[in-house]
N, C-alpha and C positions, 0 to 999 in steps of 0.2 A: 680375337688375337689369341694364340697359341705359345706357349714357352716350348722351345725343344731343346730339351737336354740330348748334346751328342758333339762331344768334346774328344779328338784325337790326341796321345802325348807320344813323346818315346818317339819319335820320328827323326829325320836328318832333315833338316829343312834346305830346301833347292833353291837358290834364288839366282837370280843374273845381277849385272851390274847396273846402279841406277844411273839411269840418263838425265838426271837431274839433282843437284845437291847445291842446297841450301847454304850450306854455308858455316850454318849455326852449330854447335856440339854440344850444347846443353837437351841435356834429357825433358822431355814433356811427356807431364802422365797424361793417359786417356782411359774411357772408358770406350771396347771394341762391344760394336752390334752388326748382329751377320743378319738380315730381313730375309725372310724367304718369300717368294711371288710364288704362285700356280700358275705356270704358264702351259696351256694347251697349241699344241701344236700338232700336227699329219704323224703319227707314226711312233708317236710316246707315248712308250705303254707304263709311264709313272711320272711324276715331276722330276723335270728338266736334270734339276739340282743334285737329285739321288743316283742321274748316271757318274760310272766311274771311270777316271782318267790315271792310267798307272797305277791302278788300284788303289784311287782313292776316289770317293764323288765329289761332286764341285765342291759339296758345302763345305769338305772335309779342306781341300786346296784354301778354301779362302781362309778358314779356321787357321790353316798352319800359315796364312800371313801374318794375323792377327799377334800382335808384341804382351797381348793379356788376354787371357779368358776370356773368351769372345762368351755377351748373352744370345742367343741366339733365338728369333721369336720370328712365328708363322703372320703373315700379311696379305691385305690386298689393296687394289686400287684405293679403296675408298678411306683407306688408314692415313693420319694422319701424324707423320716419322715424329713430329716433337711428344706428340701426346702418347705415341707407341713407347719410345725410347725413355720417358721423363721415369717413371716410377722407379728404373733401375738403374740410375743415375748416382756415381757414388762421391766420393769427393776427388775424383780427379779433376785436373784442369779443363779437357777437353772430351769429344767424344766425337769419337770416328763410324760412323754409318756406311758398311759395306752390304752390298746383296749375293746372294748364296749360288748366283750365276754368273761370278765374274771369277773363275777359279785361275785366272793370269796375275792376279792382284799378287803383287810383290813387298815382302814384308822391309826391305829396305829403303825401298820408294816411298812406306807410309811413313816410313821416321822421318824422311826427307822431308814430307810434305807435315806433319805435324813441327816439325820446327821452323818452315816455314811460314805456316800461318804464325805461327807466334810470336817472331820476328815482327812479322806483318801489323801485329795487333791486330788480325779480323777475330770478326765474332763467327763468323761463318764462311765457309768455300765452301762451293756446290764441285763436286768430282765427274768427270766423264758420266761415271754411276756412282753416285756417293755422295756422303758429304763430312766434313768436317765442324762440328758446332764447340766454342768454347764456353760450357756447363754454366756459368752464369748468364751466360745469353739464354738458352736453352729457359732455362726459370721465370723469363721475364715475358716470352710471345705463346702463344698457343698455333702457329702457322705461319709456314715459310713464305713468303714474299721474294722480293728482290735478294738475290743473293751471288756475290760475284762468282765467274766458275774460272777453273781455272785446268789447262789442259794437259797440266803437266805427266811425263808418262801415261797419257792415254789408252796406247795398247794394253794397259795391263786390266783397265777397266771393261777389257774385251767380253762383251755378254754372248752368252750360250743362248739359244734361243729354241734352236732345234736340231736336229742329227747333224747337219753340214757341217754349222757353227758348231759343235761339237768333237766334229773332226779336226778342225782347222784347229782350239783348243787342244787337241791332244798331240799332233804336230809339234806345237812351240813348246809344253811340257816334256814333251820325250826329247826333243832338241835339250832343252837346260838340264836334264839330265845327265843327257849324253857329257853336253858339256861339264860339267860339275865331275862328271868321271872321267873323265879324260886329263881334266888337271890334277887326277891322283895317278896319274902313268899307268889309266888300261885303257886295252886296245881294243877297237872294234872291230870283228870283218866287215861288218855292212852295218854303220850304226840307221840305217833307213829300214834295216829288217831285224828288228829283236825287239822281246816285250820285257821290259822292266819297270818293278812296281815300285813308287814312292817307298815301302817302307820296307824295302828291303834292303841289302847293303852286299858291296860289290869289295875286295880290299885291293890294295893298290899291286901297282903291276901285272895284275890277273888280264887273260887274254880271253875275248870273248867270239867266240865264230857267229856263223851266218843265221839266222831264225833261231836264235837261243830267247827260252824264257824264262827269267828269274823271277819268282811271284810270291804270294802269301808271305812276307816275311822273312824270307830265306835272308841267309848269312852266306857268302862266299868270301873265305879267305883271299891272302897277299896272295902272289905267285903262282896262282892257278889256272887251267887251261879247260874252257868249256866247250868243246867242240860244235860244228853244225849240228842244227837242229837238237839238240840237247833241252831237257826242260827239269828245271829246277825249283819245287816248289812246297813251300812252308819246309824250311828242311837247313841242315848247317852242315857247311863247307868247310873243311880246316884249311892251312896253310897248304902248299906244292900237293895239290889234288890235281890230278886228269882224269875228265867227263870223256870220255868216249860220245862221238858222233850218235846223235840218235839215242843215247840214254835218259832215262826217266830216273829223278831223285825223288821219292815224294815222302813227306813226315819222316825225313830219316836223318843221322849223323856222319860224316863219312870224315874219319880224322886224318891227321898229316900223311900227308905220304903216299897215301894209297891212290888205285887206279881202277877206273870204272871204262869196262870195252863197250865199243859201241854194240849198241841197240839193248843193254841191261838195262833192267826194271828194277830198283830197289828201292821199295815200299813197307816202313814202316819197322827198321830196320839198323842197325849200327854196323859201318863196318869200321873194323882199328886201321890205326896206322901202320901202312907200307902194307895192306894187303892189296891184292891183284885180284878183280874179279874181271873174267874175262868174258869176249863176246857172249851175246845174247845171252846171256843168263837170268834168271829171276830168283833173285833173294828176295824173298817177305816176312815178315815178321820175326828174323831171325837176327842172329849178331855172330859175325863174325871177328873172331878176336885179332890183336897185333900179328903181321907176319904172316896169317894163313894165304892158301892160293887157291884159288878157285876158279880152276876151268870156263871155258865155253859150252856155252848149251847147260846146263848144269841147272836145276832148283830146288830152291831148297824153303822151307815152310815151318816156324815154327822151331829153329836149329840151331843151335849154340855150336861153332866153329872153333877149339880151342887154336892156341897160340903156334905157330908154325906147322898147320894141318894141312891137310890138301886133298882138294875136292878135286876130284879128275872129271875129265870133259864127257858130257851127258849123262852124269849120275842124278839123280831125282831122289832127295831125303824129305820127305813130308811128312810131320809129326801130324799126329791123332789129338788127344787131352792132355797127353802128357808130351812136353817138347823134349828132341832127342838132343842130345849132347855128344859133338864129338870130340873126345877129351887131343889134347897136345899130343903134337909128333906123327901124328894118325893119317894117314892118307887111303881114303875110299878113292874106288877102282871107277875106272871109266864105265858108264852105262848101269851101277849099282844102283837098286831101286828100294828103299827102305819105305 
């Protein structure tokens, strides 16, 4: 048996509505355990658990159901869940037994189901995959026998197994996504074709087009508009931003106002509010400041853009060791090559 330390925070937790409710409204502490299997299967080139869904892996999904610091420990057939589980057993009332392949596990379902065993007075429910033990029972057996099961929200105990079941998994994940954004007022063009990752954030009213993908983290403000095929990634959005069709945000800041023409590349890079960067252009590593304009076709490497400047269309400024500045009010000529 293995301890793995690998705990997600800082996340927006996704959940759907639970098809089952107890009843009960008093709070039950538990202690959460995430068991990881090795499951070998056709075409898995690592455990099952480590692939990611909306960029996050299963173990990470069932972690963010978990209501406490899930321990989280490596298993196999031959392990014995009370003998595994007993030594980090704290003084809560209960403890809930999830596996690190069930990444549909739903964190309102488990409140559900923990106030209803309690209700209940069991000592134990056996889950689809799972189980529920109440910590004094736990203390008294060394091995599970008879134990009632109970099938409530089932799908959510949905196991991963191999690439299929994997896909069907990331289906119902990007579905309650979808859903979860769409009750903040944004719009999908095709929520059937876009990638978005659990820990990133979308603000409301923002309009999203067709094969958009928002990844690593990113931040996209209210009121914004990301056009087709657009890709947005580890990277922060302000407020009334327009992504041009076909543009690349990557490791960058793009604040209020400003607009990005399609098929631009800006990598690694700031631009200010209400600047206009227009088609195909590539800013890297530069910053352009509030109010500047900048052409189509244009790139720029390494360039400080001051405040109401203007890059005309096909000029190319590429700094060497030392990055160029171009100071306010300045406008370089169309096709200038520095």
């Amino acid at each position: 048996m293995e301890v793995i330390e690998k705990v997600k925070t800082n996340c927006i937790m996704v959940d759907s509505q639970p098809e089952f409710v107890s009843g009960a409204e008093e709070s039950v502490s538990a202690n959460f355990f995430v068991l990881c299997e090795d499951i070998s299967a056709e075409n898995l080139q690592k455990n099952i658990y480590e692939y990611e869904i909306c960029g996050e892996s299963l173990i990470d999904w069932v972690q963010r159901a978990c209501i406490t610091r899930p321990m989280v420990l490596r298993c196999t057939d031959e392990d014995e869940i009370i003998s595994l589980i007993r030594p980090y057993i704290s003084n809560a009332e209960y403890s809930v037994v999830l596996f690190a392949n069930t990444p549909l596990v739903n964190k309102q379902h488990l409140i559900d189901l923990l106030s209803f065993v309690k209700v209940k007075h069991m000592s134990a429910c056996k889950l689809k995959k799972g189980y529920i033990f109440r910590n004094e029972y736990i203390q008294t057996i060394n091995e599970i026998f008879s134990v009632d099961e109970y099938d409530f929200s089932s799908g959510d105990f949905y196991e991963v197994t191999d690439l299929k079941s994997l896909d069907v998994a990331r289906e119902v994940l990007l579905c309650r996504l979808v859903d979860f954004y769409n009750q903040k007022g944004i719009v999908f063009e095709n929520s059937n074709n876009i990638s978005i990752d659990a820990n990133s954030e979308i603000g409301y009213f923002s309009k999203i087009g067709n094969n958009v993908s928002i990844i690593n983290k990113s931040k996209v403000g209210t009121n914004c508009e990301i056009l087709t095929n657009s890709t947005i990634s580890n990277s922060k959005i302000d407020d009334d931003v327009i992504i041009g069709a076909g543009a690349i945000i990557e490791n960058s800041v793009i604040k209020q106002g400003a607009q990005i023409g399609f098929g631009s590349v800006i990598k690694n890079s700031v631009i200010g509010e209400n600047v206009s960067v227009g088609s195909s252009s590539k800013i890297l590593k530069s910053k352009i400041e509030d109010e500047a304009v900048v052409e189509d076709f244009v790139t720029t490497v390494r360039v400080q853009v001051g405040k109401n400047a203007k890059v005309c269309s096909g000029a190319r400024v590429v700094a060497g060791e030392n990055a160029i500045l171009i100071e306010e009010n300045i406008t370089i000529n169309a096709n200038a090559k520095f």
